[in-house]
N, CA, C and O atoms as CSV, one atom per row, in Angstrom:
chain,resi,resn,atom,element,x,y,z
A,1,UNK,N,N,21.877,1.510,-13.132
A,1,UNK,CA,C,21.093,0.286,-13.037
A,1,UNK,C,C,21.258,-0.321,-11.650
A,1,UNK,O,O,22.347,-0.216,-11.087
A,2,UNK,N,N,20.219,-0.964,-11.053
A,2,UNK,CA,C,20.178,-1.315,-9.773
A,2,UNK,C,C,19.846,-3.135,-9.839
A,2,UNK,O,O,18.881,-3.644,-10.409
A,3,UNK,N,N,20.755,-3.747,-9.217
A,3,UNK,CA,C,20.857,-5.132,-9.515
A,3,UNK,C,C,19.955,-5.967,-8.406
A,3,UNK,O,O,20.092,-6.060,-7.186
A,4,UNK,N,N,18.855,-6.612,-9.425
A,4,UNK,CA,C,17.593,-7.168,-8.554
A,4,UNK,C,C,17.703,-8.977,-8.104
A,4,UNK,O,O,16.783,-9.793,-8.153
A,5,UNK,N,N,18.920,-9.179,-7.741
A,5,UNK,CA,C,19.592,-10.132,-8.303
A,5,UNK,C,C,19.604,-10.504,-6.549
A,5,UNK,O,O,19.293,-9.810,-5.582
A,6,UNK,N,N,20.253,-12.314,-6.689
A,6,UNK,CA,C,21.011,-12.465,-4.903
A,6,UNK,C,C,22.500,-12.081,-4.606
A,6,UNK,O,O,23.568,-12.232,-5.199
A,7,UNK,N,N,22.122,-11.552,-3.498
A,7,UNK,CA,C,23.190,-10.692,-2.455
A,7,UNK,C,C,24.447,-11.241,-2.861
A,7,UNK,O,O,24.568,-12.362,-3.357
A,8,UNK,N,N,25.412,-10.413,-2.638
A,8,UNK,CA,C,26.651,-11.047,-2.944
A,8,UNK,C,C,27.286,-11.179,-1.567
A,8,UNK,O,O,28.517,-11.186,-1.534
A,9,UNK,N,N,26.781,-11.257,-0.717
A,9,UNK,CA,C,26.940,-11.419,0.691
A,9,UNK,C,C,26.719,-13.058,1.870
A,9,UNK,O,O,25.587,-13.019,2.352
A,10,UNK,N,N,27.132,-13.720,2.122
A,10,UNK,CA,C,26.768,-14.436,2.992
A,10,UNK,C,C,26.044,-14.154,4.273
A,10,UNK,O,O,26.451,-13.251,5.004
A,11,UNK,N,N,24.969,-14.888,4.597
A,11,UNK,CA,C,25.081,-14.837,6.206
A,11,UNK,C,C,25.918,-14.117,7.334
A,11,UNK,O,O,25.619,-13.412,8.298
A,12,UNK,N,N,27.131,-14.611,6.783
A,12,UNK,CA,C,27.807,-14.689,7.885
A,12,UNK,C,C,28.811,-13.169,7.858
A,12,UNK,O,O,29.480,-12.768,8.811
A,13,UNK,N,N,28.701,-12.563,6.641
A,13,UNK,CA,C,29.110,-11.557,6.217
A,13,UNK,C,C,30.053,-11.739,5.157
A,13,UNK,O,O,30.206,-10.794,4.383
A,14,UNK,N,N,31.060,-13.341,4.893
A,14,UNK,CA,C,31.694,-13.297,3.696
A,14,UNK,C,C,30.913,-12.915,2.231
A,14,UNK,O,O,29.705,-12.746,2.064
A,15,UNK,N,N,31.893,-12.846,1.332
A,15,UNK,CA,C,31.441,-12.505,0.123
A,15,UNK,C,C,31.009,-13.737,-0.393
A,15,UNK,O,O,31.278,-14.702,0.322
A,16,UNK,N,N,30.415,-13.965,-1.435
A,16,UNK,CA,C,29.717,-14.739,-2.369
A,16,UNK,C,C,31.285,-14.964,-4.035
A,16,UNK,O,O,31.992,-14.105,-4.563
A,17,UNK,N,N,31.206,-16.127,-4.223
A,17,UNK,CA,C,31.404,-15.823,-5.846
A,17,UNK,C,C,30.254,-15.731,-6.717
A,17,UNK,O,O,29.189,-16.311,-6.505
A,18,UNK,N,N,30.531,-14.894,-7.823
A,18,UNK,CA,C,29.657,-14.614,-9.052
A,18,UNK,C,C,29.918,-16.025,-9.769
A,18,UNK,O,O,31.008,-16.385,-10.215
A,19,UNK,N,N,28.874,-16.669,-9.797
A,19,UNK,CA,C,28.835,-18.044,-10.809
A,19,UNK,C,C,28.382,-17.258,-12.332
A,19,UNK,O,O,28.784,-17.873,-13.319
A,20,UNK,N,N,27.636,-16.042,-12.606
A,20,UNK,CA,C,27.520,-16.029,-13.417
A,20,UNK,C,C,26.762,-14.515,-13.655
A,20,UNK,O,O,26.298,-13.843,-12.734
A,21,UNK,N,N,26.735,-14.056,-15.373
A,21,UNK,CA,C,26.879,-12.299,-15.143
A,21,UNK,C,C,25.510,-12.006,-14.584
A,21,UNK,O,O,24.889,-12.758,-13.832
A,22,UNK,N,N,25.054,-10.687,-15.086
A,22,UNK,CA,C,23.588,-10.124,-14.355
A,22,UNK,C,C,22.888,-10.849,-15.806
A,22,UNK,O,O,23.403,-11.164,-16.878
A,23,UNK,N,N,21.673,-10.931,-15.360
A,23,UNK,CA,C,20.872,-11.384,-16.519
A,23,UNK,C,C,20.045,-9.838,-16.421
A,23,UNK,O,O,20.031,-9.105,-15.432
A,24,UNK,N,N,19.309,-9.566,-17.876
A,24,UNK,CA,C,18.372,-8.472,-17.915
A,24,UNK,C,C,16.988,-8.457,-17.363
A,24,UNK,O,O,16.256,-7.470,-17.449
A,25,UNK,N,N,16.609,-9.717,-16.722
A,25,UNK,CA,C,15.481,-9.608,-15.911
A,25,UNK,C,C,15.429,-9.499,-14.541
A,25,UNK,O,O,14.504,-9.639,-13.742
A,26,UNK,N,N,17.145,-9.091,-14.356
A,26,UNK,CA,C,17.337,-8.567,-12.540
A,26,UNK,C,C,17.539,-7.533,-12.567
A,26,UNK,O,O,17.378,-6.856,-11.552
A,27,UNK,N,N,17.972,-6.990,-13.734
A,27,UNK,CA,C,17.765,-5.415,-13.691
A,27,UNK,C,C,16.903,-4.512,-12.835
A,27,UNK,O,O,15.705,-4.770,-12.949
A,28,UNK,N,N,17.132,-3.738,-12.187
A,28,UNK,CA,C,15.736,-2.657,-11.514
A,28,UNK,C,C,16.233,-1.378,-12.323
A,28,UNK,O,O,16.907,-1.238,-13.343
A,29,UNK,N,N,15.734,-0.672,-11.602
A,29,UNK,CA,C,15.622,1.179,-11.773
A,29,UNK,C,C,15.537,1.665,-10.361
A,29,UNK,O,O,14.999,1.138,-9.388
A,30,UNK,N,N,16.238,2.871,-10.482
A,30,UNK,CA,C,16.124,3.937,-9.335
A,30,UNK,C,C,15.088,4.284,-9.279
A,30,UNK,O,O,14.354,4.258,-10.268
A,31,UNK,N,N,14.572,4.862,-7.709
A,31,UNK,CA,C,13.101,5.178,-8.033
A,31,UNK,C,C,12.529,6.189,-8.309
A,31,UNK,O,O,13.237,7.112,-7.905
A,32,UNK,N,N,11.380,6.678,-8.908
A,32,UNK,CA,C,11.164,8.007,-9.648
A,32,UNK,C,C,10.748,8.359,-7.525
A,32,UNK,O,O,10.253,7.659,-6.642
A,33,UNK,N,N,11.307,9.800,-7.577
A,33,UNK,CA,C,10.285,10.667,-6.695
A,33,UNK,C,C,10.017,11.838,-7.329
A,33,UNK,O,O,10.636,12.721,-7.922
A,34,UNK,N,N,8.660,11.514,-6.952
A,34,UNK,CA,C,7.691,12.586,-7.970
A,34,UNK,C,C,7.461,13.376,-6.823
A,34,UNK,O,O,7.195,13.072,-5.660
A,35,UNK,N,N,7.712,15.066,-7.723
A,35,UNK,CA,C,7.774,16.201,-6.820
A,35,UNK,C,C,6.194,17.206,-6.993
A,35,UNK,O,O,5.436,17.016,-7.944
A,36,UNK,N,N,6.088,17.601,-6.581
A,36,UNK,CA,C,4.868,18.485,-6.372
A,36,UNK,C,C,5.004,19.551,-7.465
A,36,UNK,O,O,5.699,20.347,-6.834
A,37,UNK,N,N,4.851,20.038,-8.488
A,37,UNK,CA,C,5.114,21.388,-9.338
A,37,UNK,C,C,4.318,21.007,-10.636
A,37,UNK,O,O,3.449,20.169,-10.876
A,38,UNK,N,N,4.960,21.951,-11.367
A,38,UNK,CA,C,4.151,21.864,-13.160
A,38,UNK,C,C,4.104,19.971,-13.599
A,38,UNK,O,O,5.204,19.468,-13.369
A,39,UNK,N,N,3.426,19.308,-13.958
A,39,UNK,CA,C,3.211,18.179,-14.653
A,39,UNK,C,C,4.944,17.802,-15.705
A,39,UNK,O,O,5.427,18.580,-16.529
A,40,UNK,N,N,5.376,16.785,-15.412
A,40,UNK,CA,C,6.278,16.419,-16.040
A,40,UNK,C,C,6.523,14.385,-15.958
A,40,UNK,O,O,7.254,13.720,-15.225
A,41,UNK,N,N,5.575,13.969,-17.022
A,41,UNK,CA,C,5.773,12.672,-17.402
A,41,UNK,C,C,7.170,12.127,-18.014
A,41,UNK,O,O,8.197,12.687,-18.397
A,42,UNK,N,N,6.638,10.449,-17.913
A,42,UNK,CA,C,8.082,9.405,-19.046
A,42,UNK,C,C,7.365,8.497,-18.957
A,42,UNK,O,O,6.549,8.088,-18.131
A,43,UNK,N,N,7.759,8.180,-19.952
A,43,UNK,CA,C,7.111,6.853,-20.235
A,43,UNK,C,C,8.371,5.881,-20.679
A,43,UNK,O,O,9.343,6.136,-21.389
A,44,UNK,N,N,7.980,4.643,-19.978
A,44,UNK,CA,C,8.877,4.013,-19.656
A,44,UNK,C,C,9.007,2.824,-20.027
A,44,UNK,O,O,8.664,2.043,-19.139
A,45,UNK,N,N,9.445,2.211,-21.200
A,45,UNK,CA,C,8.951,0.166,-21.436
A,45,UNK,C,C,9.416,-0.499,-20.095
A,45,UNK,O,O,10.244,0.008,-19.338
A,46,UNK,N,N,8.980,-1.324,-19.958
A,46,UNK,CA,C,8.981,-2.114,-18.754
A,46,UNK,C,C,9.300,-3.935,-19.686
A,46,UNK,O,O,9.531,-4.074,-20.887
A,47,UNK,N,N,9.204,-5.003,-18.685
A,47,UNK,CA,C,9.074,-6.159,-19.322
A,47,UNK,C,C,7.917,-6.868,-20.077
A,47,UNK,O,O,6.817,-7.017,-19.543
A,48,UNK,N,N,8.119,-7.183,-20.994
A,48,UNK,CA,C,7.308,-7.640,-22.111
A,48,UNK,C,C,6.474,-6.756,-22.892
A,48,UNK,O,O,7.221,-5.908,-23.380
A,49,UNK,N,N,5.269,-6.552,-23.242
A,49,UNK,CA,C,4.838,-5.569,-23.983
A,49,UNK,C,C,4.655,-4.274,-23.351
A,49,UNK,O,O,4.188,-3.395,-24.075
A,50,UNK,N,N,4.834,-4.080,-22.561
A,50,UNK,CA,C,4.153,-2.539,-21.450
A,50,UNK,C,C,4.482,-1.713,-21.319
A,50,UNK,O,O,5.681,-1.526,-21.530
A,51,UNK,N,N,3.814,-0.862,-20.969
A,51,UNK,CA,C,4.902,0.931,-20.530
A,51,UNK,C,C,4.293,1.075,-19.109
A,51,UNK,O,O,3.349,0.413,-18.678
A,52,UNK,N,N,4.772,1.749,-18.648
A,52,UNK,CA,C,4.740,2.699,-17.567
A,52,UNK,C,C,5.058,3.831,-17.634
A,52,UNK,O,O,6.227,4.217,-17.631
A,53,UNK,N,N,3.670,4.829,-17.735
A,53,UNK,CA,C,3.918,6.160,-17.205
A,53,UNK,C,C,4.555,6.424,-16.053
A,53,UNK,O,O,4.130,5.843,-15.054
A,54,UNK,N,N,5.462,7.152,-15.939
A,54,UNK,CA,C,6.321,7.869,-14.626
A,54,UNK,C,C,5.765,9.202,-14.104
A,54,UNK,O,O,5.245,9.618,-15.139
A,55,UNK,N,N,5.541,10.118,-13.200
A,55,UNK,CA,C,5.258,11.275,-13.017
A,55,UNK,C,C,6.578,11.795,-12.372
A,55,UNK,O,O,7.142,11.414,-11.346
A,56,UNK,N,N,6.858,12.614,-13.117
A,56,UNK,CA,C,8.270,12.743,-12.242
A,56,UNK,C,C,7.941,14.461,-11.518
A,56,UNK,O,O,8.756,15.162,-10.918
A,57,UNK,N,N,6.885,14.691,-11.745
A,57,UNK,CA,C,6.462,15.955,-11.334
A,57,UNK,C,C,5.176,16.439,-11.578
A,57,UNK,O,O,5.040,17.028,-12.651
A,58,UNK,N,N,4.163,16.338,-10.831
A,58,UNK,CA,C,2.444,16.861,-10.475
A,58,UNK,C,C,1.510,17.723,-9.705
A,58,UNK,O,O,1.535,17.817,-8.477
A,59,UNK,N,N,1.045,18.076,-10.148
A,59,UNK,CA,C,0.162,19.268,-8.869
A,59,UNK,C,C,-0.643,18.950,-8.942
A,59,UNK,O,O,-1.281,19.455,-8.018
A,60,UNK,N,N,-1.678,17.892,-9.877
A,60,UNK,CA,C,-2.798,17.467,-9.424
A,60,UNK,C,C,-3.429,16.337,-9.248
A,60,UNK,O,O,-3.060,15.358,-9.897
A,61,UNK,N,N,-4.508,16.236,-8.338
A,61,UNK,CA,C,-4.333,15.016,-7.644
A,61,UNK,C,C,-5.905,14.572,-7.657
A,61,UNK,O,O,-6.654,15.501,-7.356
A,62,UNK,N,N,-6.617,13.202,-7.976
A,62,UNK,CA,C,-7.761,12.950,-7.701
A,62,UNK,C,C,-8.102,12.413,-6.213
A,62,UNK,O,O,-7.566,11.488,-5.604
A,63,UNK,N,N,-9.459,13.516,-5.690
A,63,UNK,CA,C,-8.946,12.962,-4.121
A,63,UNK,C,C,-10.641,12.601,-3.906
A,63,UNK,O,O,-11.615,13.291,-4.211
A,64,UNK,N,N,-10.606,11.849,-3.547
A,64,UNK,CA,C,-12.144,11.405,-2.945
A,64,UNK,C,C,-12.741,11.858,-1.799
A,64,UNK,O,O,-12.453,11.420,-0.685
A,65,UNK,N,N,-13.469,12.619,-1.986
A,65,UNK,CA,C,-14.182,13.335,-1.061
A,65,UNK,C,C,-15.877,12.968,-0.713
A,65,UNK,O,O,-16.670,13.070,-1.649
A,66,UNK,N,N,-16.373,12.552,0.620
A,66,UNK,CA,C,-17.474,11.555,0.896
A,66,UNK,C,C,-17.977,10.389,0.365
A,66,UNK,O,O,-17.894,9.265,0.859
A,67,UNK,N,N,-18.559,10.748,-0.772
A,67,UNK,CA,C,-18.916,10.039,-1.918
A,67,UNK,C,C,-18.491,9.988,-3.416
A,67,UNK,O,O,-18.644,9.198,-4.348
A,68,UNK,N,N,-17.792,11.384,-3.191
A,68,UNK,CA,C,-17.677,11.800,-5.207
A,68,UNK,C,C,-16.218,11.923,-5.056
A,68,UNK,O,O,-15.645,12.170,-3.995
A,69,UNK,N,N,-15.592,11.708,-6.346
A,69,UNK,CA,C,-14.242,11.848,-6.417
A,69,UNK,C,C,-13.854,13.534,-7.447
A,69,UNK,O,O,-14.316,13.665,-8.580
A,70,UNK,N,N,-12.935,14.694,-6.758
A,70,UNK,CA,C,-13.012,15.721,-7.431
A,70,UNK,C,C,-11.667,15.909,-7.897
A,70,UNK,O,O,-10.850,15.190,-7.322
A,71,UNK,N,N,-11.187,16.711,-8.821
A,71,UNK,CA,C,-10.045,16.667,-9.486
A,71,UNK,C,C,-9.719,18.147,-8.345
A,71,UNK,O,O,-10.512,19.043,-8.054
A,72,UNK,N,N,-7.968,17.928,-7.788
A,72,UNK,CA,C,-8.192,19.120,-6.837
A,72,UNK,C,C,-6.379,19.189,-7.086
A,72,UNK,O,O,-5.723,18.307,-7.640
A,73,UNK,N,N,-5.840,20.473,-6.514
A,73,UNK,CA,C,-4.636,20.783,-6.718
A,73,UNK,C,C,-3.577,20.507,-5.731
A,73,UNK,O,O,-3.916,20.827,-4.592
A,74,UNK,N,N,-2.682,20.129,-5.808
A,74,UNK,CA,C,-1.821,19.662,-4.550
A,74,UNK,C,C,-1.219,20.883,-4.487
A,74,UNK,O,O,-0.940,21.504,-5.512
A,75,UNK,N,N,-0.942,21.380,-3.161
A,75,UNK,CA,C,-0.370,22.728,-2.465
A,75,UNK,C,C,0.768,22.204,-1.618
A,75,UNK,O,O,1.579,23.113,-1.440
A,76,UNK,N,N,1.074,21.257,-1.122
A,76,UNK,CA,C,2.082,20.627,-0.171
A,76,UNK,C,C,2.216,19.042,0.443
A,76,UNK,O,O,1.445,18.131,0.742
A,77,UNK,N,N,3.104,19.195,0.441
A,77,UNK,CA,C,3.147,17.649,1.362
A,77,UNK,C,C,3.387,18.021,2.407
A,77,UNK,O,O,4.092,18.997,2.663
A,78,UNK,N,N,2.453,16.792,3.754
A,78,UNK,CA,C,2.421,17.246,4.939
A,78,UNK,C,C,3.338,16.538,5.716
A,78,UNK,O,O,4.026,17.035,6.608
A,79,UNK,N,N,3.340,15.001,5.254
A,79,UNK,CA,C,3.506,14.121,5.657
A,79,UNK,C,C,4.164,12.708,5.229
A,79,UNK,O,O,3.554,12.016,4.414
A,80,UNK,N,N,4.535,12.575,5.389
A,80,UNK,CA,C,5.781,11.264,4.349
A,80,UNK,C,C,6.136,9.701,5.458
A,80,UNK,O,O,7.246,9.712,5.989
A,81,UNK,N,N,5.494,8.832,5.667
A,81,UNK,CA,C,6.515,8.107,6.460
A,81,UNK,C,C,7.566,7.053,6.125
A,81,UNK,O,O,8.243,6.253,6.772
A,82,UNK,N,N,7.382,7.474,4.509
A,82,UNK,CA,C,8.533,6.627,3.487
A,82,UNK,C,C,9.943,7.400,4.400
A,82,UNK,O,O,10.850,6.952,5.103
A,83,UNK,N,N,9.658,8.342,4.081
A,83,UNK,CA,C,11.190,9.091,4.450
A,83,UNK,C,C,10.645,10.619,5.100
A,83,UNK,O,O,9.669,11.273,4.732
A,84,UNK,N,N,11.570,10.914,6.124
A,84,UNK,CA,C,10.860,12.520,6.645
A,84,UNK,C,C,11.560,13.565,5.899
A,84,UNK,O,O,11.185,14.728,6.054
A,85,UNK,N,N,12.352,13.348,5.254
A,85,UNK,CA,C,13.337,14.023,4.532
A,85,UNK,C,C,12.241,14.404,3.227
A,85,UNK,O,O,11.775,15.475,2.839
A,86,UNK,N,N,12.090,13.094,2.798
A,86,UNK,CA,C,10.776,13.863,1.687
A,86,UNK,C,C,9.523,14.603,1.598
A,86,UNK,O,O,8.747,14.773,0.657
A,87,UNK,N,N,9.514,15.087,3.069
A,87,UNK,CA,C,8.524,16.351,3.389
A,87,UNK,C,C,9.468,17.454,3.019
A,87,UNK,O,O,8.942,18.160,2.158
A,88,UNK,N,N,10.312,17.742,3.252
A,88,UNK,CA,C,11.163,18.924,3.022
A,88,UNK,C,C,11.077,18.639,1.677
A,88,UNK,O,O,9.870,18.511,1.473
A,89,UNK,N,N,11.675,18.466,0.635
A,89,UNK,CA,C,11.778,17.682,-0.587
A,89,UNK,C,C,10.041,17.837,-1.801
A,89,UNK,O,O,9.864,17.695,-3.011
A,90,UNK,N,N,9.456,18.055,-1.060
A,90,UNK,CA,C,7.934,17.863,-1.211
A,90,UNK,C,C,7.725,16.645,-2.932
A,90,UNK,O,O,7.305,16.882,-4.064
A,91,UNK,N,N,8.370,15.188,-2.142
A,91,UNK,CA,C,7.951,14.220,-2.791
A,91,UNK,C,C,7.158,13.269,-2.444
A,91,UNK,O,O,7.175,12.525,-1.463
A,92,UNK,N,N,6.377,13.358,-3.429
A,92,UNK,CA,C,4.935,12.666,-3.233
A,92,UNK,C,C,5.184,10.614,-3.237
A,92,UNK,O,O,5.703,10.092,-4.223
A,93,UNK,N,N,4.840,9.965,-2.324
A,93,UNK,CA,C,4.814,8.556,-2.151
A,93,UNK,C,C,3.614,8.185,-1.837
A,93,UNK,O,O,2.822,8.976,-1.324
A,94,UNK,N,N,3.234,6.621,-2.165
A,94,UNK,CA,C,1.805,6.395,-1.601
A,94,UNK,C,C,2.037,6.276,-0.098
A,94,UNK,O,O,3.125,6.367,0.472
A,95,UNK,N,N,1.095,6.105,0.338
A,95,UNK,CA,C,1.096,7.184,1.738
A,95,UNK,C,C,1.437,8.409,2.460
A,95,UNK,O,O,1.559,8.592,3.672
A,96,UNK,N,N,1.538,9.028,1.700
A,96,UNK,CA,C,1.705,10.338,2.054
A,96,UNK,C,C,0.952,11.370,2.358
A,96,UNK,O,O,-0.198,11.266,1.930
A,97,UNK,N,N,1.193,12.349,2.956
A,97,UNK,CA,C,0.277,12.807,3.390
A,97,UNK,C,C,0.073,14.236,2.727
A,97,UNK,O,O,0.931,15.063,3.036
A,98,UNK,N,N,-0.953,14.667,1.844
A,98,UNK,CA,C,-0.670,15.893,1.217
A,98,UNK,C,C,-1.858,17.510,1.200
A,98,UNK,O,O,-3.054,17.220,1.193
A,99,UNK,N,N,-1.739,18.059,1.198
A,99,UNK,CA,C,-2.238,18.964,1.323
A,99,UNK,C,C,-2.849,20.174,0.366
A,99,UNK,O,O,-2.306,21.203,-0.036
A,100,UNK,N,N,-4.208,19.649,0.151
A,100,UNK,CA,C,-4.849,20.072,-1.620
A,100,UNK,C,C,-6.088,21.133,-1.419
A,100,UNK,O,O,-6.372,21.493,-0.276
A,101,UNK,N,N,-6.683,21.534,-2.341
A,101,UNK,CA,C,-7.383,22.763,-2.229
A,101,UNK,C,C,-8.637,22.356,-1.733
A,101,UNK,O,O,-9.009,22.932,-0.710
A,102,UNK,N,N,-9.722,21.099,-2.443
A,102,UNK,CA,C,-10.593,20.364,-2.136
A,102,UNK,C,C,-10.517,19.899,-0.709
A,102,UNK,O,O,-11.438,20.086,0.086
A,103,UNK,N,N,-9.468,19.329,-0.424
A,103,UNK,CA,C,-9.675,18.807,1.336
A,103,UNK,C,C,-8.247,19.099,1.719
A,103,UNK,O,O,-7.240,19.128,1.010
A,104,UNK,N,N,-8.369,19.265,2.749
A,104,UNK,CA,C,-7.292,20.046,3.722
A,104,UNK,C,C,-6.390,19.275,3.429
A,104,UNK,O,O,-5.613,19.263,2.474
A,105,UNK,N,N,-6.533,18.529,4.411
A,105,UNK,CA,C,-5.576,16.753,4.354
A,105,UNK,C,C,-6.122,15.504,3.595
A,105,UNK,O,O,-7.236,15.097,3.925
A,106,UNK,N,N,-5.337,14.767,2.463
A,106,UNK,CA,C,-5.472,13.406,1.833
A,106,UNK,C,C,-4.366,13.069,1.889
A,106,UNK,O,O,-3.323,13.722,1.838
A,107,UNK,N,N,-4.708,11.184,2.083
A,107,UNK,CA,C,-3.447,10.301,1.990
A,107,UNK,C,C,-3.373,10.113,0.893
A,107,UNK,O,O,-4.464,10.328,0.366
A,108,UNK,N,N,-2.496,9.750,0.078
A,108,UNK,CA,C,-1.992,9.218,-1.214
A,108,UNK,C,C,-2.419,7.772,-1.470
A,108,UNK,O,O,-2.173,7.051,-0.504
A,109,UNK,N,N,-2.848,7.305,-2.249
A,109,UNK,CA,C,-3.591,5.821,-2.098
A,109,UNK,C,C,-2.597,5.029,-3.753
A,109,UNK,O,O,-2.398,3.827,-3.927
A,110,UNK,N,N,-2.177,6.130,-4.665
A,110,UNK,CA,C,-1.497,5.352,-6.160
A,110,UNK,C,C,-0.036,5.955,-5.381
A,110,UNK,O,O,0.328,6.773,-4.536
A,111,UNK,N,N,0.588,4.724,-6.501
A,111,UNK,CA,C,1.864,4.757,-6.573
A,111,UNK,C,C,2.577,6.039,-7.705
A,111,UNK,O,O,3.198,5.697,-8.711
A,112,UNK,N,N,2.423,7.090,-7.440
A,112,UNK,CA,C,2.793,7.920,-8.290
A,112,UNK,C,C,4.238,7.908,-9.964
A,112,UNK,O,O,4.445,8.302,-11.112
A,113,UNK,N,N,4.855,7.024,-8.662
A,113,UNK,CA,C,5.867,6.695,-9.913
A,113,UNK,C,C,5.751,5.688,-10.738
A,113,UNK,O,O,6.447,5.519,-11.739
A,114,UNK,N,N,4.734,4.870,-10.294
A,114,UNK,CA,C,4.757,3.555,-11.155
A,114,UNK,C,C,3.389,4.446,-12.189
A,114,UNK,O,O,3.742,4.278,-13.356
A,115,UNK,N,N,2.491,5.001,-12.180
A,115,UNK,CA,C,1.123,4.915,-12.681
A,115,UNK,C,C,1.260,6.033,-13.219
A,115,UNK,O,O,0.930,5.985,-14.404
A,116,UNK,N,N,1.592,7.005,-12.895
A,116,UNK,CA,C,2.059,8.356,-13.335
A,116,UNK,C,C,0.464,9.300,-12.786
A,116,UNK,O,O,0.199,10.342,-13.385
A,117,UNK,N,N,-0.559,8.761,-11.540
A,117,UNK,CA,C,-1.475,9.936,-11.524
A,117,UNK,C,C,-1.342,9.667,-9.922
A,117,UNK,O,O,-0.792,8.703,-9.390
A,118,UNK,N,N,-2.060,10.895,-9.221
A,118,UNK,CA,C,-2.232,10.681,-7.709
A,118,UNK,C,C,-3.555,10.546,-7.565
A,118,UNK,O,O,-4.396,11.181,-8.202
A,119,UNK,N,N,-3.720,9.904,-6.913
A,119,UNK,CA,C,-5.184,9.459,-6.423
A,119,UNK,C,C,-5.036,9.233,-4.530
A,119,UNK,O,O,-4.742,8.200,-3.927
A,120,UNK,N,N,-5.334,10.482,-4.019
A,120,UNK,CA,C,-5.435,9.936,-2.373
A,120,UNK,C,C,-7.537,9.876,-1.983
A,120,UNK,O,O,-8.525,9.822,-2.715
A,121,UNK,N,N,-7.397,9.909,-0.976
A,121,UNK,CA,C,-8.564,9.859,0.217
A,121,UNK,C,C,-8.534,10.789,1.207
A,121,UNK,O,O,-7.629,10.489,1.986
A,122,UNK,N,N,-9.213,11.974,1.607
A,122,UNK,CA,C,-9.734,13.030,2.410
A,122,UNK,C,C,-9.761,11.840,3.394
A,122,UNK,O,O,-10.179,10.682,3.402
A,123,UNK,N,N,-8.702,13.228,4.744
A,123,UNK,CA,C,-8.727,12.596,5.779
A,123,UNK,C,C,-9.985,13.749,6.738
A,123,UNK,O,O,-10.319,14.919,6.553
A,124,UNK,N,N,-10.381,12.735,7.740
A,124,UNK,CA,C,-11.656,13.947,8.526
A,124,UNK,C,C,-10.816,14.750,9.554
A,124,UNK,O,O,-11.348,15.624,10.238
């Protein structure tokens, strides 16, 4: 669990006291990186009534091409400027840069881990 809470840090670099414990609405999560391969979802409750699909692993991607949007296969990631490490890694982030059968190069435009689908934009 990742604590969404205030710093236990000062300014100035001293520590903070804890006035009081974590509450469950500072809670976070680690973040999904969704990898390029066979389809592998979760579904996830979130706060109050909701889920969130996760993709924790996809090869296909809706990419918009001129006018029409085509269902096309992801072959690689090109490009990452979340992290360069996750080009090696071939994990997919929005903005990223990926490399599908339909168009050479698309950026990533969804949040893959929050929505669980990819949706980029053909670059020219």
């Amino acid at each position: 669990m990742q604590d969404q809470g205030r710093s236990t840090r000062k300014r100035t670099g001293g520590r903070l006291k804890d006035t009081r414990s974590r509450k469950k609405h500072q809670l976070g999560r680690l973040p999904t990186e969704t990898q390029v391969g066979e389809g592998r979802f979760k579904t996830v409750d979130v706060r109050g009534n909701g889920t969130k699909t996760r993709a924790l692993a996809t090869d296909v991607a809706n990419v918009h091409v001129g006018g029409e949007t085509r269902t096309a296969t992801i072959i690689d990631v090109v490009e990452n400027d979340a992290n360069p490490n996750y080009v090696r890694r071939n994990i997919i982030t929005k903005g990223a840069v990926i490399e599908t059968d339909e168009a050479d190069r698309a950026r990533v435009t969804s949040r893959p881990g929050q929505t669980g689908e990819v949706n980029a934009v053909a670059l020219d």
